[in-house]
HTML snippet that shows the backbone in 3Dmol.js (N, CA, C, O; Angstrom):
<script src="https://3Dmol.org/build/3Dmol-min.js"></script>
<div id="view" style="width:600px;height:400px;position:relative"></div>
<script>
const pdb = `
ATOM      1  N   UNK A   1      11.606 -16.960   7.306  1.00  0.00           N
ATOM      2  CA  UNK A   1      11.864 -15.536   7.447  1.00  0.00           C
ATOM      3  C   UNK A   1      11.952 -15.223   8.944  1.00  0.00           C
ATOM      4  O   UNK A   1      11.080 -15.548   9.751  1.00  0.00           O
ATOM      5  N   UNK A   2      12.752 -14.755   9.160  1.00  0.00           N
ATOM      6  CA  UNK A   2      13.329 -14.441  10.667  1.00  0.00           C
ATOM      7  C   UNK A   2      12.160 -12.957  11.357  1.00  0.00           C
ATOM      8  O   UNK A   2      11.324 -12.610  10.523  1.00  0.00           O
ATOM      9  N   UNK A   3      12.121 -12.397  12.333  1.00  0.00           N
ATOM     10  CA  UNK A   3      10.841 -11.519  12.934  1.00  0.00           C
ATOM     11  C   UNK A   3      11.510 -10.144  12.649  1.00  0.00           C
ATOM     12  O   UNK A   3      10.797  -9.141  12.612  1.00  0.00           O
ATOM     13  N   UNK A   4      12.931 -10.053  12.433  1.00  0.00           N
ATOM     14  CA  UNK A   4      13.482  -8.909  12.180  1.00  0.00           C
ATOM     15  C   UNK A   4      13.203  -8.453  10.753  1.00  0.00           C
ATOM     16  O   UNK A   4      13.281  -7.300  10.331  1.00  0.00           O
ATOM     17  N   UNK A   5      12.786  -9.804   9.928  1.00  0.00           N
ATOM     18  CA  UNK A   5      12.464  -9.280   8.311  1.00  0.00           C
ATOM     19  C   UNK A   5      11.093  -9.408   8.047  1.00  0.00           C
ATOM     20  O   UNK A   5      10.555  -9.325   6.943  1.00  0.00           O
ATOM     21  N   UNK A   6      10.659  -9.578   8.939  1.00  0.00           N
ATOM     22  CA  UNK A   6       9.248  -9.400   9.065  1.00  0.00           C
ATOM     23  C   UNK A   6       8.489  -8.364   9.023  1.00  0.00           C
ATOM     24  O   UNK A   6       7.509  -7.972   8.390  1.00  0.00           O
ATOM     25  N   UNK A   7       9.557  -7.813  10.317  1.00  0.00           N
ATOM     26  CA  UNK A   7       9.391  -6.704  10.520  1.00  0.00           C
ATOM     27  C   UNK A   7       9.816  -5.495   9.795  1.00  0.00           C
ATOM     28  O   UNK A   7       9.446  -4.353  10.064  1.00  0.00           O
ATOM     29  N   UNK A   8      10.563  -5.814   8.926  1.00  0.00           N
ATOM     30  CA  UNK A   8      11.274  -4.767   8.267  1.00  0.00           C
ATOM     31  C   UNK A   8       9.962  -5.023   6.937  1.00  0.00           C
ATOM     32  O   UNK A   8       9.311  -4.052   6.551  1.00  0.00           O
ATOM     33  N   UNK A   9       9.785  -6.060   6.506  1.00  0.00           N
ATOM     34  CA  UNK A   9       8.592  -5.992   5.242  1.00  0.00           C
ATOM     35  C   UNK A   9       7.532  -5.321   5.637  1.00  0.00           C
ATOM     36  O   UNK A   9       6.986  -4.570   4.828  1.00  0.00           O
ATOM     37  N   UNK A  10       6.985  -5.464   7.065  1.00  0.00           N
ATOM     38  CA  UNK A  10       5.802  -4.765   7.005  1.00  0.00           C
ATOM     39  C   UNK A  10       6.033  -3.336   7.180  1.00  0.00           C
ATOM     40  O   UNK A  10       5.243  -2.495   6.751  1.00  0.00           O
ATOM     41  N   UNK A  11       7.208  -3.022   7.865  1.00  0.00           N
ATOM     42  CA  UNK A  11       7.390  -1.071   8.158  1.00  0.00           C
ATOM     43  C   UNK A  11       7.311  -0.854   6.064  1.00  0.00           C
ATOM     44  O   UNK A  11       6.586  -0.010   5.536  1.00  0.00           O
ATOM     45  N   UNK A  12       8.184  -1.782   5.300  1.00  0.00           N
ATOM     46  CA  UNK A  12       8.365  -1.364   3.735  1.00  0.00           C
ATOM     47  C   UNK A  12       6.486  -1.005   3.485  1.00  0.00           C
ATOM     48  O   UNK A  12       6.222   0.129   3.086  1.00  0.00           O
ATOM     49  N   UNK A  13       5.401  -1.904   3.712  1.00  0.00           N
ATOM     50  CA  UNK A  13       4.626  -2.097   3.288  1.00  0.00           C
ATOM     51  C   UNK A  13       3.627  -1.107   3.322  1.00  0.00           C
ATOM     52  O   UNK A  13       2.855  -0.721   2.445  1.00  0.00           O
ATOM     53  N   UNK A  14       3.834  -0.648   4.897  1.00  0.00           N
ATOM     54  CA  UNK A  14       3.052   0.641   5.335  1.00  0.00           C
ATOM     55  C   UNK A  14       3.715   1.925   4.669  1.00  0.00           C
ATOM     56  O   UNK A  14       3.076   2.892   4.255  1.00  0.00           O
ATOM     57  N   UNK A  15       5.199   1.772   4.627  1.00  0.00           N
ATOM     58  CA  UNK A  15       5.796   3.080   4.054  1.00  0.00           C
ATOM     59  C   UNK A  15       5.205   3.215   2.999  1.00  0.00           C
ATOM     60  O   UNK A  15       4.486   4.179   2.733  1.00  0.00           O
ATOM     61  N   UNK A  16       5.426   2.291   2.284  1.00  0.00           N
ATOM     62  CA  UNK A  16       4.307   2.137   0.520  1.00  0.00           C
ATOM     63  C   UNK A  16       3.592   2.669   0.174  1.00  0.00           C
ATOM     64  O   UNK A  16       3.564   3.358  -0.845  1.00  0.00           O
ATOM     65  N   UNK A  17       2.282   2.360   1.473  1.00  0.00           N
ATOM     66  CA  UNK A  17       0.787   2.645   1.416  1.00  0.00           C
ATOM     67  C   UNK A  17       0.911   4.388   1.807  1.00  0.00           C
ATOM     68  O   UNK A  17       0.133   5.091   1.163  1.00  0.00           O
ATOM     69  N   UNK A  18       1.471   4.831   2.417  1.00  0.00           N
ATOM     70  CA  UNK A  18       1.796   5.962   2.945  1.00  0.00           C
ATOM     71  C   UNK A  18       2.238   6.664   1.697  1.00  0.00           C
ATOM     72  O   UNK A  18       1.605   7.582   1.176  1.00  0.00           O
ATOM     73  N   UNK A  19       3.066   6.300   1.372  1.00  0.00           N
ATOM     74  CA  UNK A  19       3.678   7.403  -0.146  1.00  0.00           C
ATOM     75  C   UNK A  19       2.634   7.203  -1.125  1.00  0.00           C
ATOM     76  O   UNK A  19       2.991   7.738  -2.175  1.00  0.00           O
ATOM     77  N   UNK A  20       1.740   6.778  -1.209  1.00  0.00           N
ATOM     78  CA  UNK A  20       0.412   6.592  -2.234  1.00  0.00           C
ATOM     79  C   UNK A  20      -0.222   8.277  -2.620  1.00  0.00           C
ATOM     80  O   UNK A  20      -0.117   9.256  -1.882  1.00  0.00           O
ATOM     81  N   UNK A  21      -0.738   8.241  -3.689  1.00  0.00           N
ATOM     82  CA  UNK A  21      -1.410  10.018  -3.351  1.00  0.00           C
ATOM     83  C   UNK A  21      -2.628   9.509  -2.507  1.00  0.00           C
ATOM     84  O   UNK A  21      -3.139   8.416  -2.752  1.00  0.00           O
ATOM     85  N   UNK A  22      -3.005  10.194  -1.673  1.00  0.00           N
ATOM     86  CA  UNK A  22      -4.437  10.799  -1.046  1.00  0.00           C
ATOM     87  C   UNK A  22      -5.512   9.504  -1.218  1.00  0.00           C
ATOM     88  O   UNK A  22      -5.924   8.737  -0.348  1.00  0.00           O
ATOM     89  N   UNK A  23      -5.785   9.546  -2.544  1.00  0.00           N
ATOM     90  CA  UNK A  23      -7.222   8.713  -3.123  1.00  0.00           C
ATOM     91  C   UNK A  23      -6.891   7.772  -3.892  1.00  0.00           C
ATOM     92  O   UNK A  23      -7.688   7.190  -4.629  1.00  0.00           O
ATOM     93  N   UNK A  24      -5.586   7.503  -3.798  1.00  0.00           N
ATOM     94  CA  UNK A  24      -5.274   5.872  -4.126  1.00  0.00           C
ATOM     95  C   UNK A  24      -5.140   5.108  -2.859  1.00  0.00           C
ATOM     96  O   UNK A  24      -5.481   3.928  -2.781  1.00  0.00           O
ATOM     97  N   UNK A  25      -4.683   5.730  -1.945  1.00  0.00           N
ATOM     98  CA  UNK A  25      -4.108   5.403  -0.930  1.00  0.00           C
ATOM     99  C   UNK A  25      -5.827   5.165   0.147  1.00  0.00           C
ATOM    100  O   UNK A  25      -6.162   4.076   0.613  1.00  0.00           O
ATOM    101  N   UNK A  26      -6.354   6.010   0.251  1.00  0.00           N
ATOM    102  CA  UNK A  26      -7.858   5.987   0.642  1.00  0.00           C
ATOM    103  C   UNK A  26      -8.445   4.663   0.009  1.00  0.00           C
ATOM    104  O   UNK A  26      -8.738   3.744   0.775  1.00  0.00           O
ATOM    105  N   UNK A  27      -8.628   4.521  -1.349  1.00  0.00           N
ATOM    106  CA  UNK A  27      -8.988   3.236  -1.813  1.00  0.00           C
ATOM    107  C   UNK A  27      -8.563   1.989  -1.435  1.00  0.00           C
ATOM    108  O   UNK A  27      -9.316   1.054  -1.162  1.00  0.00           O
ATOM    109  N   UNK A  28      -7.614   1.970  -1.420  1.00  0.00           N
ATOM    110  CA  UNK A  28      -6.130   1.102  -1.166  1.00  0.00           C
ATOM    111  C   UNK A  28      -6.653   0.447   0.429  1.00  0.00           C
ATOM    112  O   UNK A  28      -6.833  -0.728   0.747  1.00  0.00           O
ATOM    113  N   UNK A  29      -6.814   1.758   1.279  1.00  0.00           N
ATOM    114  CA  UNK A  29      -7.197   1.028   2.694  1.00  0.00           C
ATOM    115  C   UNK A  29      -8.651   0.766   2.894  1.00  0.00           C
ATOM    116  O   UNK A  29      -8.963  -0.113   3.697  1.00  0.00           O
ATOM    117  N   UNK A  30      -9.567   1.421   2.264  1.00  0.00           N
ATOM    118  CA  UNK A  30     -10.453   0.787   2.705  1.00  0.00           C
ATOM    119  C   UNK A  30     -11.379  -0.221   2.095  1.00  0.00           C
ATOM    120  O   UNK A  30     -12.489  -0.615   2.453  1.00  0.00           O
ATOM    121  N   UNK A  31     -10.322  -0.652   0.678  1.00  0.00           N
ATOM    122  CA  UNK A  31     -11.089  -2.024   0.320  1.00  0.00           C
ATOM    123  C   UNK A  31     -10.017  -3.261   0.546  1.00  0.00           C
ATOM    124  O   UNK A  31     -10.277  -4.464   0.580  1.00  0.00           O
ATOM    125  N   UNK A  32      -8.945  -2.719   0.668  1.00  0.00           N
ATOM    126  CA  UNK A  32      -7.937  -3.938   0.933  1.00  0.00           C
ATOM    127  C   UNK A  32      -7.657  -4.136   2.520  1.00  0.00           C
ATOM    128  O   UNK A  32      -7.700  -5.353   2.696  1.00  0.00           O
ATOM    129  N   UNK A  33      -7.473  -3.689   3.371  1.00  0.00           N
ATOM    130  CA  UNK A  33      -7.291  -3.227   5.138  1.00  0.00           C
ATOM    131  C   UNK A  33      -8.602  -3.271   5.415  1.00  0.00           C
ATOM    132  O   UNK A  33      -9.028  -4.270   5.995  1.00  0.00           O
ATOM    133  N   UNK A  34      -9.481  -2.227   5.068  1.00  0.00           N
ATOM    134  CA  UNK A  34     -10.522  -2.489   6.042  1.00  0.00           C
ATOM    135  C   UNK A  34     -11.914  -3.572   5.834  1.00  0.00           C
ATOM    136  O   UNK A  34     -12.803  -3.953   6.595  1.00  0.00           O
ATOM    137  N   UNK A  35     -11.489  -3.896   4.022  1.00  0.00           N
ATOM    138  CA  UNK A  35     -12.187  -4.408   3.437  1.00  0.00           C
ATOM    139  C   UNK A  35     -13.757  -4.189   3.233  1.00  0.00           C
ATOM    140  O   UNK A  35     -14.690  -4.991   3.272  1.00  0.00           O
ATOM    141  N   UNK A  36     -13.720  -3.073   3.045  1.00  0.00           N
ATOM    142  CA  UNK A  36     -15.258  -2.423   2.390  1.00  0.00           C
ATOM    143  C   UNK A  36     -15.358  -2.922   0.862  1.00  0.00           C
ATOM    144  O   UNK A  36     -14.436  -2.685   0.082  1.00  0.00           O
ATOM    145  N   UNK A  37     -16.709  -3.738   0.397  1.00  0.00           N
ATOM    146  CA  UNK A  37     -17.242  -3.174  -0.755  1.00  0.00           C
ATOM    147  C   UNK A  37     -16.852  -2.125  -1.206  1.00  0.00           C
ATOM    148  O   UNK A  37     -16.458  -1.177  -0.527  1.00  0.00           O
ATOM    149  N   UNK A  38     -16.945  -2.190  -2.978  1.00  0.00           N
ATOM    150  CA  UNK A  38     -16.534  -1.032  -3.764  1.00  0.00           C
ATOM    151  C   UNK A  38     -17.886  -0.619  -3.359  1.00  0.00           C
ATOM    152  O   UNK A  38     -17.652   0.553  -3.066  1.00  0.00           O
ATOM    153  N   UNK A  39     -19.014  -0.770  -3.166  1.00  0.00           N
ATOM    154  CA  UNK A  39     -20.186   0.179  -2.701  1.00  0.00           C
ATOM    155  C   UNK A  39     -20.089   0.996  -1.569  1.00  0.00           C
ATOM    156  O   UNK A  39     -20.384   2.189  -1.484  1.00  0.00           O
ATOM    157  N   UNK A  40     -19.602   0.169  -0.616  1.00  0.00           N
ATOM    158  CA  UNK A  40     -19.489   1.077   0.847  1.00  0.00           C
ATOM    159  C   UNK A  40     -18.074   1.762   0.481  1.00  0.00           C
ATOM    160  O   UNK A  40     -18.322   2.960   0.621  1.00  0.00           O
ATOM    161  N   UNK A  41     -16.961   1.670   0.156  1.00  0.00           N
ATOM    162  CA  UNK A  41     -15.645   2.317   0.129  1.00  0.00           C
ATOM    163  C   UNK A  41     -16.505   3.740  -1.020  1.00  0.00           C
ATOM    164  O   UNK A  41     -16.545   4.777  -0.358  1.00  0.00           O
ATOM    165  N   UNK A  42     -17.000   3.902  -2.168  1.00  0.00           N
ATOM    166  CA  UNK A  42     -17.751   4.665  -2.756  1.00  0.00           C
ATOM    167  C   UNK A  42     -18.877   5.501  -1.832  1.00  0.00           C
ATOM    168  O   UNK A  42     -19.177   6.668  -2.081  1.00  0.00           O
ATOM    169  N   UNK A  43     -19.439   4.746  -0.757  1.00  0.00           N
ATOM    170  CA  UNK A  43     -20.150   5.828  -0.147  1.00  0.00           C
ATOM    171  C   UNK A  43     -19.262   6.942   0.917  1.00  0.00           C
ATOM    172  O   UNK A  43     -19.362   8.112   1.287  1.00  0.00           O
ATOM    173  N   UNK A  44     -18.566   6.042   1.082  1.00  0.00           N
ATOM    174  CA  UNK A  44     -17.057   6.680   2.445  1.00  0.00           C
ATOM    175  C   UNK A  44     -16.846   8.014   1.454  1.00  0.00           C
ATOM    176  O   UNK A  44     -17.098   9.176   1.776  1.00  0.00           O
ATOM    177  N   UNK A  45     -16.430   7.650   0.439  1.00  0.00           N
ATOM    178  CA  UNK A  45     -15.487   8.560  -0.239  1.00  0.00           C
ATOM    179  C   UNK A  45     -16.270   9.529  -0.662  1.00  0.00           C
ATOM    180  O   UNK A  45     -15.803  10.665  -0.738  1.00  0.00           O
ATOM    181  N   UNK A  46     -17.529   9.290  -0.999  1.00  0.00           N
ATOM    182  CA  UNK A  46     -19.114  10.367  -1.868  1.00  0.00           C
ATOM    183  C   UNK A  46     -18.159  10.267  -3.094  1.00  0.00           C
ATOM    184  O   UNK A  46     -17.590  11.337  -3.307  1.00  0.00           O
ATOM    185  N   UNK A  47     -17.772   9.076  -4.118  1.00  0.00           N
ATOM    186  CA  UNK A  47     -17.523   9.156  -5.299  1.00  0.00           C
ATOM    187  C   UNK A  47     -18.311   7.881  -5.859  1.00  0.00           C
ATOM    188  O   UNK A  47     -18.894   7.136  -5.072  1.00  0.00           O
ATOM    189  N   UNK A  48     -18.316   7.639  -7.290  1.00  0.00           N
ATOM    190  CA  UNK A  48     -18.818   6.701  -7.727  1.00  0.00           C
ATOM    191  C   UNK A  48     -18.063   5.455  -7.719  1.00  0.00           C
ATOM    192  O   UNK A  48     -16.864   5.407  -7.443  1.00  0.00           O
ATOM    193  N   UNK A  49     -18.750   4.488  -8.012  1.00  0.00           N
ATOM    194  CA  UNK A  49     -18.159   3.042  -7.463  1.00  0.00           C
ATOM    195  C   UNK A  49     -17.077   2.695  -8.513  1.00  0.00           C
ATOM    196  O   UNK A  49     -16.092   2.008  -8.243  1.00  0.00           O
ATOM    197  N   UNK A  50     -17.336   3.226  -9.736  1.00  0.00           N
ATOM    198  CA  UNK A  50     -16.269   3.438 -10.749  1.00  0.00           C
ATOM    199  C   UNK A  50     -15.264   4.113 -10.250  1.00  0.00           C
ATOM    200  O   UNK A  50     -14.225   3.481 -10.054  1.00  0.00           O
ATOM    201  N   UNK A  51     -15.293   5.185 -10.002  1.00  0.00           N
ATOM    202  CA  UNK A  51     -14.107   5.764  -9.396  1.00  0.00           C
ATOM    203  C   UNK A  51     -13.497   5.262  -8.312  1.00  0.00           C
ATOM    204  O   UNK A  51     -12.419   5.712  -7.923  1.00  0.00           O
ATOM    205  N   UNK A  52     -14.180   4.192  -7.663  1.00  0.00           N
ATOM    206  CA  UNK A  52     -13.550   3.753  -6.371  1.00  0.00           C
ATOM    207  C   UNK A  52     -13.004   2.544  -7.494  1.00  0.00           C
ATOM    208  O   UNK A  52     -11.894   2.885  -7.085  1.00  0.00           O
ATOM    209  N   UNK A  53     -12.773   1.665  -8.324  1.00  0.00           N
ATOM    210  CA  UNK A  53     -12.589   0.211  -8.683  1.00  0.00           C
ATOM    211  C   UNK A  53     -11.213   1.322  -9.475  1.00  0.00           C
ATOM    212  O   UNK A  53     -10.037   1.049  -9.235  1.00  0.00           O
ATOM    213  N   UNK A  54     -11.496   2.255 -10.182  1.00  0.00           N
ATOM    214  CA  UNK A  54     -10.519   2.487 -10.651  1.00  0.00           C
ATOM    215  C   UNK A  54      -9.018   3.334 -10.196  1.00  0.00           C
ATOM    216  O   UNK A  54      -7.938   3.248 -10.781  1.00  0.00           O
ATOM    217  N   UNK A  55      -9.431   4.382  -8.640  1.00  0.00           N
ATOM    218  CA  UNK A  55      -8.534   4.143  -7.970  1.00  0.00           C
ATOM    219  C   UNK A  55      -7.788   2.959  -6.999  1.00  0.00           C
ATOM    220  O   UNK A  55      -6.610   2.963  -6.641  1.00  0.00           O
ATOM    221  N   UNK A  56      -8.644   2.127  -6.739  1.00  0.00           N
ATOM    222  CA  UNK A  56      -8.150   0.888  -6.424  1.00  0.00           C
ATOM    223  C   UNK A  56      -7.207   0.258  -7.450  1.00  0.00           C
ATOM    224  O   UNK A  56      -6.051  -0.044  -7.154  1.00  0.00           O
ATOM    225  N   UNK A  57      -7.593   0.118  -8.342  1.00  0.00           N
ATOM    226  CA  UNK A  57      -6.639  -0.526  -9.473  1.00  0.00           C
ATOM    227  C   UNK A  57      -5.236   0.286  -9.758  1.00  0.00           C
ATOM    228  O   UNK A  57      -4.129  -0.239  -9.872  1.00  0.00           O
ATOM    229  N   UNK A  58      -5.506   1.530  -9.835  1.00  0.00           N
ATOM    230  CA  UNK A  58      -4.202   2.360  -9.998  1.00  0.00           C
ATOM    231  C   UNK A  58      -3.618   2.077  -8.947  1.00  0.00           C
ATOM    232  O   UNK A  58      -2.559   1.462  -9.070  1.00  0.00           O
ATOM    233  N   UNK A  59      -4.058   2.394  -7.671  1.00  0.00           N
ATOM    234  CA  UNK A  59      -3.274   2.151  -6.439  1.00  0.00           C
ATOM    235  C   UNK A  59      -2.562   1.042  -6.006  1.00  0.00           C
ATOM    236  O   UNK A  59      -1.488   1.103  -5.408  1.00  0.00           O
ATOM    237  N   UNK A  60      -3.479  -0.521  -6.466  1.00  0.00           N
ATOM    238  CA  UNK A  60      -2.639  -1.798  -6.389  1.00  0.00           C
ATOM    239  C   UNK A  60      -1.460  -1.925  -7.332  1.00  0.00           C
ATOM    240  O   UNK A  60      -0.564  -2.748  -7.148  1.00  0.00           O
ATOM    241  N   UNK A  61      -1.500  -1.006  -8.432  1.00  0.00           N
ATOM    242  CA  UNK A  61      -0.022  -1.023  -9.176  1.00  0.00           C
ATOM    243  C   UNK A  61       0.346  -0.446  -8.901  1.00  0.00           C
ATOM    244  O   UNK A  61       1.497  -0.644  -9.290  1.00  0.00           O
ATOM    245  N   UNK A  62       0.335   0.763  -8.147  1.00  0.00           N
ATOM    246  CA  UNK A  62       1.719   1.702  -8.036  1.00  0.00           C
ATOM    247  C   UNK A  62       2.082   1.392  -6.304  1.00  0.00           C
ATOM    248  O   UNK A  62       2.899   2.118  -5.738  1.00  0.00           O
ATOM    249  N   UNK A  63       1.493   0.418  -5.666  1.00  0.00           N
ATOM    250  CA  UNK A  63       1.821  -0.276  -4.545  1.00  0.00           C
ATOM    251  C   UNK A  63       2.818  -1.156  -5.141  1.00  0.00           C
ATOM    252  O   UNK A  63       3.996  -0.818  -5.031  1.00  0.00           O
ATOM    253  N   UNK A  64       2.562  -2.109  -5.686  1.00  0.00           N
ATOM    254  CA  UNK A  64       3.072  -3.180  -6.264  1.00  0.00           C
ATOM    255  C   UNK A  64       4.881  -2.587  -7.267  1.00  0.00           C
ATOM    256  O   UNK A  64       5.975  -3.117  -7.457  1.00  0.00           O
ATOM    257  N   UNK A  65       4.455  -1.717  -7.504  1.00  0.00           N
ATOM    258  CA  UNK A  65       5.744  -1.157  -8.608  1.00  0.00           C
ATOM    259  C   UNK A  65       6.608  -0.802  -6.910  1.00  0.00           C
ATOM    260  O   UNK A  65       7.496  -1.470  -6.381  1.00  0.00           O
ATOM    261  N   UNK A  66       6.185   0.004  -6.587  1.00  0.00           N
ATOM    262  CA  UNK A  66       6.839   0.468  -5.190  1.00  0.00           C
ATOM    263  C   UNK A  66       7.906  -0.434  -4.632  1.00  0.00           C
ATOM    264  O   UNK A  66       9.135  -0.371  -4.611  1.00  0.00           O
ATOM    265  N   UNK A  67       7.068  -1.247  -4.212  1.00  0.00           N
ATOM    266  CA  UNK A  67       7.539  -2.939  -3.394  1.00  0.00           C
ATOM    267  C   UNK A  67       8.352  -4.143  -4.322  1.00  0.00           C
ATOM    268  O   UNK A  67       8.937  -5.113  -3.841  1.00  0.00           O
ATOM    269  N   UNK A  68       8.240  -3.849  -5.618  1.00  0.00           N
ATOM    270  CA  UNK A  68       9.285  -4.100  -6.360  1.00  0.00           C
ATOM    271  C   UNK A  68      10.161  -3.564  -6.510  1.00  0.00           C
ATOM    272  O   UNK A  68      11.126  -4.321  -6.624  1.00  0.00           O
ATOM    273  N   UNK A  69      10.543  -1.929  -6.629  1.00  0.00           N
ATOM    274  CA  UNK A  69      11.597  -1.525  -6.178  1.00  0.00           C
ATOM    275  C   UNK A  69      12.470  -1.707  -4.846  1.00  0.00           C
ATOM    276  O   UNK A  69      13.698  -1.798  -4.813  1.00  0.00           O
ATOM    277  N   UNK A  70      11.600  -1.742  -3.764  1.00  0.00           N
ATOM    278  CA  UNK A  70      12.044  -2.125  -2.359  1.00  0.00           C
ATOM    279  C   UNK A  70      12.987  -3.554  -2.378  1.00  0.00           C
ATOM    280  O   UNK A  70      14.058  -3.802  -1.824  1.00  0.00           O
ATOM    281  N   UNK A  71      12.260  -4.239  -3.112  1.00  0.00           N
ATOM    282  CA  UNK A  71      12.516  -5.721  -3.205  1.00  0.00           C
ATOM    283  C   UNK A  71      14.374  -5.979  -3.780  1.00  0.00           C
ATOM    284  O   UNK A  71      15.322  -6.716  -3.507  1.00  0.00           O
ATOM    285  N   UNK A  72      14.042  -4.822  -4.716  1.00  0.00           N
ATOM    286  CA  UNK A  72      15.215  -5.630  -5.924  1.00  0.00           C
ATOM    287  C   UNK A  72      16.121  -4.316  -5.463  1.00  0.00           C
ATOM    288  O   UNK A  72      16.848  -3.900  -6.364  1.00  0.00           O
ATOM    289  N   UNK A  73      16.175  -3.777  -4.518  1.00  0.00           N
ATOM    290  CA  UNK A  73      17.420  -2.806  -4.033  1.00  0.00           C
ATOM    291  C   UNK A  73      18.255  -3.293  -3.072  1.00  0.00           C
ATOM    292  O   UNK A  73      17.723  -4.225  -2.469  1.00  0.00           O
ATOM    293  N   UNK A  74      19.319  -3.037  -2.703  1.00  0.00           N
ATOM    294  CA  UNK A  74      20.125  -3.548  -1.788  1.00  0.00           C
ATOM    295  C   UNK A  74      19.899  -3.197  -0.507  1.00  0.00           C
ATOM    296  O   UNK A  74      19.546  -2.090  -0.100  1.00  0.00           O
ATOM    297  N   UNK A  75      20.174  -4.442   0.290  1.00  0.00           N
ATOM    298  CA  UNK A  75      19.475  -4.381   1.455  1.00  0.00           C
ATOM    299  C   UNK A  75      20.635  -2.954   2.174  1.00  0.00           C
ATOM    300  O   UNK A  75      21.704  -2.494   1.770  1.00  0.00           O
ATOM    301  N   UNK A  76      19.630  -2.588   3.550  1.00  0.00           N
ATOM    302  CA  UNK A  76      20.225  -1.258   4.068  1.00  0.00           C
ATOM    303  C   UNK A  76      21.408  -1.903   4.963  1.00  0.00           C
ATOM    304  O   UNK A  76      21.359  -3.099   5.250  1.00  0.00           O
ATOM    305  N   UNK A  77      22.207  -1.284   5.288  1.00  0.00           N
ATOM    306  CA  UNK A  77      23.266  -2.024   5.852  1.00  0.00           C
ATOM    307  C   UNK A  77      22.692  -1.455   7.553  1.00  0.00           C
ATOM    308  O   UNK A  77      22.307  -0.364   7.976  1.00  0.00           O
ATOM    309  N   UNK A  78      22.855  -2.636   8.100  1.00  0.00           N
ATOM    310  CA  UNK A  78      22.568  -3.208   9.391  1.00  0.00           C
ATOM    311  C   UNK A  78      22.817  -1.874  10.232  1.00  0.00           C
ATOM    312  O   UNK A  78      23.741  -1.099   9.986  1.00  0.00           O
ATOM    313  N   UNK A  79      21.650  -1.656  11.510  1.00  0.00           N
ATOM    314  CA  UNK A  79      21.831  -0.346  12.199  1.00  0.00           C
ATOM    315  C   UNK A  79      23.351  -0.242  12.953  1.00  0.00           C
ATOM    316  O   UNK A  79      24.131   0.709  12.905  1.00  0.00           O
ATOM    317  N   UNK A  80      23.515  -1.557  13.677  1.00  0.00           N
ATOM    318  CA  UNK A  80      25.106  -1.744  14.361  1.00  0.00           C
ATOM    319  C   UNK A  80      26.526  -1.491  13.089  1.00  0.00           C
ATOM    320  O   UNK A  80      27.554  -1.329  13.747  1.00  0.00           O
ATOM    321  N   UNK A  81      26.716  -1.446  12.139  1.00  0.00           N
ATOM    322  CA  UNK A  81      27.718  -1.270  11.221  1.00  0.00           C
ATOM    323  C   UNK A  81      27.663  -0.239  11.011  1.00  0.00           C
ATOM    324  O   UNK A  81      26.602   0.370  11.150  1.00  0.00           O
ATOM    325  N   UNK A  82      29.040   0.486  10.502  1.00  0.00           N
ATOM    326  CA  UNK A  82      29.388   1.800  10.901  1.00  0.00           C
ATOM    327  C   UNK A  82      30.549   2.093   9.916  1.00  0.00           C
ATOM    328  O   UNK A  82      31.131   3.177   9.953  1.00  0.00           O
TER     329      UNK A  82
END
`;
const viewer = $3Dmol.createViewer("view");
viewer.addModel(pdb, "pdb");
viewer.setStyle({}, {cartoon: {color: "spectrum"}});
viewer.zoomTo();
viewer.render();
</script>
């Protein structure tokens, strides 16, 4: 993989995490990125640790659905072409 598609996967990846709602997206970073325990990501948030495992879980699929769409669309045509 060349640094230009590298780079283009990770801007897709953050865009991703970014279009997440609020508290999937909260879950999302701070047990996967910052890597908190569902205990400590649950105290961050003042929700229960259930509620943190289960926005995590929603959030890794609708990340994942996201980035499969990204994936299987046609690539953007090159900034120089016109």
């Amino acid at each position: 993989m060349m640094i230009a598609e590298k780079r283009e996967r990770i801007e897709q990846v953050r865009e991703a995490v970014l279009d997440l709602p609020a508290e999937f997206r909260e879950a999302v970073v701070l047990c996967e990125l910052e890597e908190l325990s569902y205990e400590e990501a649950a105290n961050v948030c003042g929700c229960p640790i259930g509620t943190i495992r289960s926005r995590l879980h929603r959030g890794r699929a609708l990340l994942l659905a996201k980035l499969e769409l990204l994936r299987d669309a046609p690539r953007r045509a090159s900034a120089g072409a016109k």
